[in-house]
C-alpha positions as CSV (number, residue, x, y, z in Angstrom):
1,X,15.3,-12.3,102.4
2,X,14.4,-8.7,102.2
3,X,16.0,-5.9,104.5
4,X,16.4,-1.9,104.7
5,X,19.3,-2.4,102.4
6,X,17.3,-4.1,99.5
7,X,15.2,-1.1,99.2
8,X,18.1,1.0,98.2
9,X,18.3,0.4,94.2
10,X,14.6,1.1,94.5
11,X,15.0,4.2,96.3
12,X,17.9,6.1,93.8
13,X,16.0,4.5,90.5
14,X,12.6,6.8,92.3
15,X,14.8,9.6,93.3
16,X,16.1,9.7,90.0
17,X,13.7,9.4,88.0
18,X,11.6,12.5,90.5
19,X,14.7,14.5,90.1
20,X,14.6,14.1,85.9
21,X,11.0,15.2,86.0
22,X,11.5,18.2,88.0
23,X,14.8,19.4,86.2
24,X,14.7,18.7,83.0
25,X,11.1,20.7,81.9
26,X,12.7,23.3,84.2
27,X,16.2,23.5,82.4
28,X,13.8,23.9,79.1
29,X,11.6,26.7,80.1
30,X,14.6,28.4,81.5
31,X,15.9,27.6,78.0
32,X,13.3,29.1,76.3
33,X,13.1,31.8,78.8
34,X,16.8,33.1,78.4
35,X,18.6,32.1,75.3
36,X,15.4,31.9,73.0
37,X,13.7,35.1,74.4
38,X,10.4,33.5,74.9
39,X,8.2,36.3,76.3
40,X,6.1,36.3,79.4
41,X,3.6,39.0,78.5
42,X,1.9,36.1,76.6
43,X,1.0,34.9,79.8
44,X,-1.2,37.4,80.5
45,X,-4.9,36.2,79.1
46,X,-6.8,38.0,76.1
47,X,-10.1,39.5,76.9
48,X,-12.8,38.3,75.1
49,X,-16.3,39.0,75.0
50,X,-19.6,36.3,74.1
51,X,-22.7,38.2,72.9
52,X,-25.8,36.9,72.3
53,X,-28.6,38.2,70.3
54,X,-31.7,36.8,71.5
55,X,-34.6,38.0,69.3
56,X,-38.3,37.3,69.9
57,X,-41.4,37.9,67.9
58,X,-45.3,37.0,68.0
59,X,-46.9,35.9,64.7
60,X,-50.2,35.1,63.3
61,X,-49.4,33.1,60.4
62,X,-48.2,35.6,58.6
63,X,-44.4,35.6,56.7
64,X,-41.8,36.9,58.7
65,X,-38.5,38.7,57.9
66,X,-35.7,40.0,60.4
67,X,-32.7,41.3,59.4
68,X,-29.4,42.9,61.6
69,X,-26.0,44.2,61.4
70,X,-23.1,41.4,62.4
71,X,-19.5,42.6,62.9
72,X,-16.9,41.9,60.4
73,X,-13.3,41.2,61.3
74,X,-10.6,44.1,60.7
75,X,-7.3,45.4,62.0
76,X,-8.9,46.6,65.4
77,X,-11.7,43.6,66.1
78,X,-11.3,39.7,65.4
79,X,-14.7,37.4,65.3
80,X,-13.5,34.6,67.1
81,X,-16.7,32.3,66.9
82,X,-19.9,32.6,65.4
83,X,-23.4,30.4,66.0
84,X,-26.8,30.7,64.5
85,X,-30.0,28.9,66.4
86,X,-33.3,30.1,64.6
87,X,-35.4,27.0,64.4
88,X,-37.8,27.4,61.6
89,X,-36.4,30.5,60.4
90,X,-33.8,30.5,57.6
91,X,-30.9,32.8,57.5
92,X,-28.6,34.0,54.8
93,X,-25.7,36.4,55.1
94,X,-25.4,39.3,53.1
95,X,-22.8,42.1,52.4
96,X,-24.4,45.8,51.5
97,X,-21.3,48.1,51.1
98,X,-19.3,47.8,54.3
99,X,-21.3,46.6,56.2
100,X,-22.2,42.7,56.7
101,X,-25.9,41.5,57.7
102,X,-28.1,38.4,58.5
103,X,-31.5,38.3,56.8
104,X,-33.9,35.8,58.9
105,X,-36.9,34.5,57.0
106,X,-40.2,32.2,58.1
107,X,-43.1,31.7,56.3
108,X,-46.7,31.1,58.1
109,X,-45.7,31.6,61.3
110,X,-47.7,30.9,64.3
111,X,-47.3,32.0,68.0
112,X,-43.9,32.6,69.7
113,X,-40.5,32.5,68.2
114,X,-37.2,33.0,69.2
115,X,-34.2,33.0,67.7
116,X,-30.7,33.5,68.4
117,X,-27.4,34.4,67.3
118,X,-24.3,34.5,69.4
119,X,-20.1,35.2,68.4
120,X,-17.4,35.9,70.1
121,X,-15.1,39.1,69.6
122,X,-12.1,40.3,70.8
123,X,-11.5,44.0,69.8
124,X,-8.0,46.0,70.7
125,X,-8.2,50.0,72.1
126,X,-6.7,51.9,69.1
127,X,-5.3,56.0,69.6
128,X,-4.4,58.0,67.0
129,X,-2.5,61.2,66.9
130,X,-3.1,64.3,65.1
131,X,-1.0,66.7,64.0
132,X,-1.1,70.2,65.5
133,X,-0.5,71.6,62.0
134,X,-2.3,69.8,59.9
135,X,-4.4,72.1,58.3
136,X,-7.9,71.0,56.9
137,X,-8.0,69.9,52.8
138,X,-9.8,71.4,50.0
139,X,-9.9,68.1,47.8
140,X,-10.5,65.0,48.8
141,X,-10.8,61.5,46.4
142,X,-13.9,60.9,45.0
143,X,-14.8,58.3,47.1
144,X,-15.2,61.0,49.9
145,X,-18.0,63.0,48.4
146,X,-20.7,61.0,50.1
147,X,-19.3,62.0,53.3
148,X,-19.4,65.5,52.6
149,X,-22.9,65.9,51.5
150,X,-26.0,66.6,53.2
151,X,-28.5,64.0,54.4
152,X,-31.7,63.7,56.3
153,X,-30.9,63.8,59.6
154,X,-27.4,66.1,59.3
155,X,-28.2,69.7,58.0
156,X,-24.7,70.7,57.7
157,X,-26.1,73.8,55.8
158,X,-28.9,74.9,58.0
159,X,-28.1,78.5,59.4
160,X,-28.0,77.4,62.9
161,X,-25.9,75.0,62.5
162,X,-23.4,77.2,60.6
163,X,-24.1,79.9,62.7
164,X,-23.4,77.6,65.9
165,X,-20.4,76.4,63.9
166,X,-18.9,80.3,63.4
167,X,-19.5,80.9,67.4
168,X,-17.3,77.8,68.5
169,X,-15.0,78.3,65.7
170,X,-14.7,81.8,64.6
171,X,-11.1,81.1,63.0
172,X,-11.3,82.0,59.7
173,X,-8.3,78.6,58.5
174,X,-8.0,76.8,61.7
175,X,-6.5,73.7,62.0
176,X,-7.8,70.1,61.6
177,X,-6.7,69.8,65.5
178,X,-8.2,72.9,66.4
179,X,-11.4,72.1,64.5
180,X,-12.7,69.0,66.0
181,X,-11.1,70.0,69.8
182,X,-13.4,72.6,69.9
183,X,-16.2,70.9,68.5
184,X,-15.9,67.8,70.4
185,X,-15.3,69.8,73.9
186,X,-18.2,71.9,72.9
187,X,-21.0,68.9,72.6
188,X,-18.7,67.0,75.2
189,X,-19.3,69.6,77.7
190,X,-22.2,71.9,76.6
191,X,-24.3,69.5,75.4
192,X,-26.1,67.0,78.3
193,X,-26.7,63.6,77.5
194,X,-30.0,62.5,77.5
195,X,-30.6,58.8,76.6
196,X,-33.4,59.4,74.1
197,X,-34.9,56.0,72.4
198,X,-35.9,58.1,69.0
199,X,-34.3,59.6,66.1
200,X,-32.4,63.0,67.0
201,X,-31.3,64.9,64.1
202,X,-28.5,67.6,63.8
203,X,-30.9,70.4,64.2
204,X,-33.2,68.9,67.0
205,X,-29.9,68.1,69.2
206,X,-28.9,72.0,68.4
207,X,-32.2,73.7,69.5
208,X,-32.4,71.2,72.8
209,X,-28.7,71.7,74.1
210,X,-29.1,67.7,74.8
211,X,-29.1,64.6,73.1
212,X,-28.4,61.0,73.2
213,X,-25.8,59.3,70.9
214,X,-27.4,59.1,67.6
215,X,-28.0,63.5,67.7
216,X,-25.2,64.2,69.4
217,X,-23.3,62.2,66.4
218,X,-25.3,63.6,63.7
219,X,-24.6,67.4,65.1
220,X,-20.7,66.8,65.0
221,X,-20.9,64.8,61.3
222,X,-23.3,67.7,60.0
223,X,-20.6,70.5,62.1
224,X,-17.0,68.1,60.3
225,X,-18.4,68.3,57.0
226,X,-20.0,72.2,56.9
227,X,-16.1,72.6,57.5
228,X,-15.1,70.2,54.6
229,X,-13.8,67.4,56.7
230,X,-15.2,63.9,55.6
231,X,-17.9,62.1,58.7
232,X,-19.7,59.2,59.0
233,X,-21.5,57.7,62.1
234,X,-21.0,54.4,62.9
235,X,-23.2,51.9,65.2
236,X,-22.4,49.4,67.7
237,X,-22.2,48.0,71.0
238,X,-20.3,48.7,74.2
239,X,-19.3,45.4,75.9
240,X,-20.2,45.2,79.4
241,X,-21.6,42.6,81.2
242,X,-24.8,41.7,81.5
243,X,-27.9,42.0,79.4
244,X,-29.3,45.3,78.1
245,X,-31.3,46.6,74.8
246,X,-29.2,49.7,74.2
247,X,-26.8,50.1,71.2
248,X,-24.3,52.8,70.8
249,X,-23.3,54.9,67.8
250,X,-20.0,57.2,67.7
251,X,-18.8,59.1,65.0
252,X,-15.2,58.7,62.7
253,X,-13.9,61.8,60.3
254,X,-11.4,61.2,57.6
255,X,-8.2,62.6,59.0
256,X,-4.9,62.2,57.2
257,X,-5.7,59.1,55.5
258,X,-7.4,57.2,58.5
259,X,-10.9,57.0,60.0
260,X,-10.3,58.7,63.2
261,X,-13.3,58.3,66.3
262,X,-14.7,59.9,68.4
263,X,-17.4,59.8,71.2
264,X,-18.9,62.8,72.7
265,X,-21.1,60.9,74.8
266,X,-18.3,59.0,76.9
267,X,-15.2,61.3,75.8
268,X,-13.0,59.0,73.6
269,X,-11.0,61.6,71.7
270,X,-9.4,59.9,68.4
271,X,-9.4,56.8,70.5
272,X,-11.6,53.7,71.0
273,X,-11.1,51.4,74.4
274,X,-11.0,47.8,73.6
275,X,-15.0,46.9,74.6
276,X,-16.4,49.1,71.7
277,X,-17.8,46.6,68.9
278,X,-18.5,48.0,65.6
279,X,-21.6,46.2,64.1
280,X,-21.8,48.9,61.5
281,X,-21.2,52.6,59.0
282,X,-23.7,54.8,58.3
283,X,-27.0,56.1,59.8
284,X,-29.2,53.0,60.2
285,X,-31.3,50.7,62.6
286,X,-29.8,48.1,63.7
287,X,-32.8,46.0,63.4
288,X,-35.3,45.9,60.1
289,X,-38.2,43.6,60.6
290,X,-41.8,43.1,59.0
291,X,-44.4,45.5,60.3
292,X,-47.0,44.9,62.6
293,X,-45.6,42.3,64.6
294,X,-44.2,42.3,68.3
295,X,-40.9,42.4,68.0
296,X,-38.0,42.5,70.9
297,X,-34.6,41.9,71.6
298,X,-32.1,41.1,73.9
299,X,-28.4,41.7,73.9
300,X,-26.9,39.3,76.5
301,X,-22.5,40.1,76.9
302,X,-20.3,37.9,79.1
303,X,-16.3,38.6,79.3
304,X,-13.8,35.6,78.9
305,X,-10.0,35.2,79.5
306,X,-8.6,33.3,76.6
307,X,-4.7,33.1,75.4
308,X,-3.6,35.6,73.5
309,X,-4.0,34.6,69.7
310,X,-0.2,35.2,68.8
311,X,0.5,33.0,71.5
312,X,-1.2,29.8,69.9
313,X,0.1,31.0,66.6
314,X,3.7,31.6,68.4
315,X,4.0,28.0,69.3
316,X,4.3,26.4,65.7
317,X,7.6,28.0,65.3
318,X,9.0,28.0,68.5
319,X,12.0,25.9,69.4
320,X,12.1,23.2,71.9
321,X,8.6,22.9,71.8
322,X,8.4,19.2,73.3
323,X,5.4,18.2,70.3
324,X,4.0,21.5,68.4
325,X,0.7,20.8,69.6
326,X,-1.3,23.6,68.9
327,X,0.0,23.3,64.9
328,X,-0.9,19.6,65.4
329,X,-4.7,20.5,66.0
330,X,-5.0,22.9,63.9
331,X,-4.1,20.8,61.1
332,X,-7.0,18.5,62.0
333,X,-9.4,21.0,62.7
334,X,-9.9,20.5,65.9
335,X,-11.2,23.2,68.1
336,X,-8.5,24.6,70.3
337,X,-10.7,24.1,73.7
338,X,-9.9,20.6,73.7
339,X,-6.4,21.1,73.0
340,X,-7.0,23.1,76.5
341,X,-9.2,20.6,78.1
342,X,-6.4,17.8,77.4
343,X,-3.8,19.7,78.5
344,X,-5.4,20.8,81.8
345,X,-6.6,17.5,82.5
346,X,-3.4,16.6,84.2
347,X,-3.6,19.2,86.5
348,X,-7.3,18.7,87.6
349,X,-5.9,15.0,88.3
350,X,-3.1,16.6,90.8
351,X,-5.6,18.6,92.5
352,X,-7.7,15.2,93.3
353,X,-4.9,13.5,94.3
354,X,-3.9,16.0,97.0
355,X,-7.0,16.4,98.4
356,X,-7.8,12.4,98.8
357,X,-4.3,11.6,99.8
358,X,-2.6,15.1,101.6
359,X,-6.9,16.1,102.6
360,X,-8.1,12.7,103.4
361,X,-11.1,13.6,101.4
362,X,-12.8,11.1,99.7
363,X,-14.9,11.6,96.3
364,X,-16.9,9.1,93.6
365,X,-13.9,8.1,91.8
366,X,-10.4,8.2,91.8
367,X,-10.4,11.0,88.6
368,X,-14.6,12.0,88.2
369,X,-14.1,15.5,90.0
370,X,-11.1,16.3,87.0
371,X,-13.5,15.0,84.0
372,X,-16.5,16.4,85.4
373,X,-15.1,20.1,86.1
374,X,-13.5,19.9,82.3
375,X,-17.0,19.5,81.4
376,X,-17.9,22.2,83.3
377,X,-16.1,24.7,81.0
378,X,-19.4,24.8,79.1
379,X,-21.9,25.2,81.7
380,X,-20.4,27.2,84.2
381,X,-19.3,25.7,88.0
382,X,-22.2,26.5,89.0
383,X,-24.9,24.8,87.0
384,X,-22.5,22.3,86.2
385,X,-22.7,21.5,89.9
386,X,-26.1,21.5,89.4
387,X,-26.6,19.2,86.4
388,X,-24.1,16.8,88.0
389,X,-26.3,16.8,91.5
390,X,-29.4,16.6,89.4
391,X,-28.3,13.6,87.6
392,X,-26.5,12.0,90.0
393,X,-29.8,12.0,92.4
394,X,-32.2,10.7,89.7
395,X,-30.2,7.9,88.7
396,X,-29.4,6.7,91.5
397,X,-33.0,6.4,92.1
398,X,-33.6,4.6,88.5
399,X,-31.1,2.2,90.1
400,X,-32.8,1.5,93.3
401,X,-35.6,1.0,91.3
402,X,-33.8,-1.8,89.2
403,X,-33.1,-3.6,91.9
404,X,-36.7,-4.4,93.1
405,X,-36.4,-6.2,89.4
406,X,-33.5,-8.3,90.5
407,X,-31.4,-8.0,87.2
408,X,-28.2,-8.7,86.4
409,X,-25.1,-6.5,86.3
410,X,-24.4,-5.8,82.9
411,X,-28.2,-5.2,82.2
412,X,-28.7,-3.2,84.6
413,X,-25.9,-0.9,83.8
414,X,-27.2,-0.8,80.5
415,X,-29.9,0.5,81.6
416,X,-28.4,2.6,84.1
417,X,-26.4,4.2,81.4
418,X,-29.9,4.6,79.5
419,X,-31.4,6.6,81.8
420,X,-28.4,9.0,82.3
421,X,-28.8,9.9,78.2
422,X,-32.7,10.2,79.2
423,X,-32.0,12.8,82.1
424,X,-29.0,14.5,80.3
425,X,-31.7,15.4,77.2
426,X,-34.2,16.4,79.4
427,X,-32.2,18.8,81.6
428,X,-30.9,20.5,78.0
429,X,-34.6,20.4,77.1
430,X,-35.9,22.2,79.8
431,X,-32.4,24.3,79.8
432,X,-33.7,26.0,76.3
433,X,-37.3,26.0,77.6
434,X,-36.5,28.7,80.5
435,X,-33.3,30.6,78.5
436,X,-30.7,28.7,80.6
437,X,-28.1,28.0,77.8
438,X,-25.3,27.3,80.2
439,X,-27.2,24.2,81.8
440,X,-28.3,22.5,78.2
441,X,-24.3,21.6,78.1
442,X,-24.6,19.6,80.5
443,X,-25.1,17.0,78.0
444,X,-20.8,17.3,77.5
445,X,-20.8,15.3,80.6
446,X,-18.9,12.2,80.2
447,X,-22.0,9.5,80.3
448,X,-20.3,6.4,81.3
449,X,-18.7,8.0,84.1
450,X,-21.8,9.6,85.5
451,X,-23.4,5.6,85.7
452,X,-20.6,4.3,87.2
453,X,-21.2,7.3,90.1
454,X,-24.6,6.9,90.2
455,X,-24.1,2.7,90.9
456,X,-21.8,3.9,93.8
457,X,-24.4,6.5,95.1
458,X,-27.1,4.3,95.6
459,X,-24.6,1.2,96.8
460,X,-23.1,3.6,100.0
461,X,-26.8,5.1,100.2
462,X,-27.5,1.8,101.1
463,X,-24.4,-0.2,103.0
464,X,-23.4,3.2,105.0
465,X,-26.3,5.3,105.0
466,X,-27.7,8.9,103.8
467,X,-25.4,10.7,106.2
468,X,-21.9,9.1,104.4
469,X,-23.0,9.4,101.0
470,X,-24.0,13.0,101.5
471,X,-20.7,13.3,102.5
472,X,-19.1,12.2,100.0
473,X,-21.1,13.7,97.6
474,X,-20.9,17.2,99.3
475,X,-16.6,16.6,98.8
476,X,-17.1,15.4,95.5
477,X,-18.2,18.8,94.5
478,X,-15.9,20.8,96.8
479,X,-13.1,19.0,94.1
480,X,-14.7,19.1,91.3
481,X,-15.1,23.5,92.5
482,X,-11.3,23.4,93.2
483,X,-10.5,21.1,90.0
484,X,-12.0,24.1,88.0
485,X,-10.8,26.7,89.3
486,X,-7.5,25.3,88.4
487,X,-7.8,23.8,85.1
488,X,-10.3,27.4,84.1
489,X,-7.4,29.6,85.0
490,X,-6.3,31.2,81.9
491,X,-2.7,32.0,83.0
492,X,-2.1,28.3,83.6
493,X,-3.3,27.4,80.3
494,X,-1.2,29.7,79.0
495,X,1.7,28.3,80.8
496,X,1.1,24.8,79.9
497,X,0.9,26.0,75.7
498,X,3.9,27.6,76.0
499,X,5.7,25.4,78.4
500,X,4.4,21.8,77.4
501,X,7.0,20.1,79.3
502,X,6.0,21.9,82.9
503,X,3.5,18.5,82.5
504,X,6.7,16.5,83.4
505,X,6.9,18.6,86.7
506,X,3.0,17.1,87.1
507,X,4.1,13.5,87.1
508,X,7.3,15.1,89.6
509,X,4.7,16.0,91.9
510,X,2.2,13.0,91.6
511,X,5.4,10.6,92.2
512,X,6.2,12.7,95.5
513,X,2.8,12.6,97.0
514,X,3.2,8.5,95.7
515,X,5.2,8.8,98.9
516,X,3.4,10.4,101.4
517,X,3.5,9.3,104.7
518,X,2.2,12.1,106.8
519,X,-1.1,12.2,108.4
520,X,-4.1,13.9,106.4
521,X,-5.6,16.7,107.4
522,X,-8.6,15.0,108.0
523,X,-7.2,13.0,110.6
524,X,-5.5,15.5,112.1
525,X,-9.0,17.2,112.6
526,X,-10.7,13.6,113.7
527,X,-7.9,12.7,116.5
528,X,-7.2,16.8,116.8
529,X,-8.0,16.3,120.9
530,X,-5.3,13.3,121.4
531,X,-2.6,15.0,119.2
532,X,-3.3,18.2,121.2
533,X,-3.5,17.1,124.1
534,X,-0.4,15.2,124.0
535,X,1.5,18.2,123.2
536,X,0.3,20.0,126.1
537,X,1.4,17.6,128.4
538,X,4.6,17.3,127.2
């Protein structure tokens, strides 16, 4: 015989066990927080930019060679990721002084081609400071004499330029300071910028009053080094978002020891901000290709929020961390997205689980929404929403199909899960066809799940009607939306790397709403005319 009072043990052992899974990660982080001096600033997420290079030429059976300037990885810019797609073309990398390059080369080739290379970079601003008295040196190493010396395209000892030079500066021994203030305040704010798509030399940017990047640069290396400071130019891109042809080049003098920059079109004074790439030194094209061919290009730049590197790297030493996960998969060699994906996955199952049981919603599957916006990380919410529609549709009417057939289960599900692969490869296929990269991941999508979904589709299509399953299929993607926003947010996956144990708090929560006994909030809206009416009469 059962009663209230049997219940009891049950209820302490659950109370218990809630209040163990809600403490104890707490007492850790706090922990961590207080006695080991875990910091939060490596909570706040990296920025991070993808570039692509997408490159496009015409031929006529004729060979083909292409060749650009990659970045390299120093104290101010990390190459996170690198990929190379060029079909038919073969690539080899290549080092020329300090500079790093990509030579691409086809032979007999016909029609279109495209090609593309893509990395990821995350670059730090830098300042540096100069010395008011620092006066300008008469020797420099030997290593310096090439940036001294006169080149085509920098006349550092053409009158005009020395005569300009003598106007701005008529200090006989100024200072370093002094020296490139004036100059860089002089083509900063005498000097209009005009976005020219040609070469500019020293002398051309002198006699207009305006240039574009490349002659304003040249006129301050061939000014620097007419007053025996050490200049180079150097070439690369600003990293904004969006797509865009246009490179930029800037200019560093040899100051105390360091390359020090400067930009006279967008007035960085011995500083760089963090979205300035450097793809290369010197005065050069960023592309070199074989003559007579049509040749374009397309720079394509997105931002990301990733953790902070020293965070991951942080985590290996760090005390009381519940399994040192991050060293774990590095070990293996296993990319640290999934070590994300995995860890988020949790959370995307909370998020489910309070809108079918708090909401009332309902959605294919108890857990499809979490797996499916996980996937999602590749493609983007949107066409992820997309592909998932997409497939969902068209197997579901490969499965209505079936049935005309009369097959049994198993075969059919076979089949089912046949035709998912099929429309999965053809979506990637016709992804790459019209340039939509994000949409070919779709094929990250976890497969069995998406024939499981599709059986259910049809089966409601056809028990309950068009009208329920485009219900459900509508809230299936309003969850899978919210799922990734959640398990996307780069501060939360920041707090789960540093704070494993916060996914004892998950289960904390999951075993509370294990008890919910409130109405939804769906039927709250579906009875909303009883329930308020009942009020206002009492």
């Amino acid at each position: 015989m059962s009663g209230p009072d049997s219940h009891k043990p049950r209820r302490i052992v659950y109370l218990l066990i809630l209040g163990l899974m809600m403490l104890v990660p707490l007492g850790i982080m706090s922990y961590k927080l207080f006695i080991l001096d875990y910091t939060l600033d490596a909570l706040v997420p990296a920025e991070n930019y993808q570039v692509d290079i997408s490159l496009q030429v015409d031929g006529h059976g004729e060979d083909i060679a292409l060749s650009t300037f990659l970045p390299r990885s120093d104290d101010r810019q990390t190459i996170l990721t690198e990929t190379n797609a060029s079909g038919d073309f073969a690539i080899a990398y290549r080092n020329e002084g300090l500079n790093r390059l990509a030579d691409w080369l086809a032979t007999g080739v016909q029609g279109r081609a495209q090609l593309k290379y893509s990395y990821t970079i995350h670059a730090k601003p830098i300042r540096y400071h100069i010395p008011a008295d620092l006066m300008i040196p008469t020797d420099y190493p030997p290593a310096m004499a090439v940036y001294l010396a006169e080149q085509p395209g920098v006349q550092m000892n053409d009158p005009l330029i020395a005569a300009e030079l003598l106007r701005i500066l008529p200090e006989q021994s100024p200072s370093i300071l002094e020296a490139v203030t004036r100059i860089h305040r002089h083509l900063q704010d005498d000097f209009r910028n005009r976005n020219f798509s040609g070469f500019t030399d020293a002398l051309t940017a002198l006699k207009l009053g305006e240039a574009s990047c490349n002659g304003k640069g040249r006129l301050f290396v061939a000014m620097a080094r007419k007053l025996n400071i050490p200049a180079r130019l150097v070439g690369g891109l600003i990293l904004k978002e969006g797509s865009k042809r246009t490179s930029h080049q800037w200019v560093e003098l040899y100051i105390n020891g360091y390359w020090v920059p400067f930009d006279t079109i967008n007035d960085h004074f011995a500083e760089l901000p963090g979205n300035f790439l450097t793809l290369y030194y010197g005065d050069e094209s960023l592309f070199k290709h074989t003559a007579n061919i049509n040749f374009q290009y397309l720079f394509n730049i997105d931002k990301e929020l990733r953790p902070k590197s020293d965070l991951l790297a942080g985590l290996e030493s760090s005390k009381l961390n519940m399994v040192d996960l991050y060293a774990v998969f590095n070990r293996l060699g296993i990319s640290q997205d999934l070590l994300q994906i995995v860890l988020m996955i949790p959370l995307g199952a909370f998020v489910v689980v309070v809108f079918r049981n708090v909401m009332g919603v309902e959605t294919f599957g108890t857990f499809l929404p979490a797996l499916i916006a996980a996937a999602c990380r590749q493609t983007g919410i949107f066409w992820g929403l997309v592909g998932f529609l997409t497939i969902i549709i068209l197997s579901a009417m490969v499965r209505k199909a079936l049935d005309w057939l009369h097959l049994l289960h198993s075969p059919k599900m076979a089949v089912m899960l046949t035709m998912v692969v099929i429309a999965m490869l053809s979506i990637t296929v016709a992804s790459v066809q019209f340039d939509l990269i994000d949409l070919a991941h779709v094929t990250l999508f976890p497969i069995a799940i998406l024939a499981i979904t599709a059986e259910r589709f049809a089966i409601i299509h056809e028990e309950q009607g068009t009208r329920k399953v485009m219900r459900i299929t509508a809230w299936s993607m309003v969850v899978i939306a919210a799922c990734f926003v959640v398990m996307d947010s780069v501060f939360l996956q920041n707090l789960i790397l540093s704070f494993p144990e916060l996914l004892l708090c998950v289960i904390g929560l999951n075993l509370w709403l294990g008890k919910w006994i409130g109405m939804r909030f769906s039927e709250v809206w579906r009875f909303r005319k009883l329930i308020f009416s009942r009020e206002a009469s009492t």
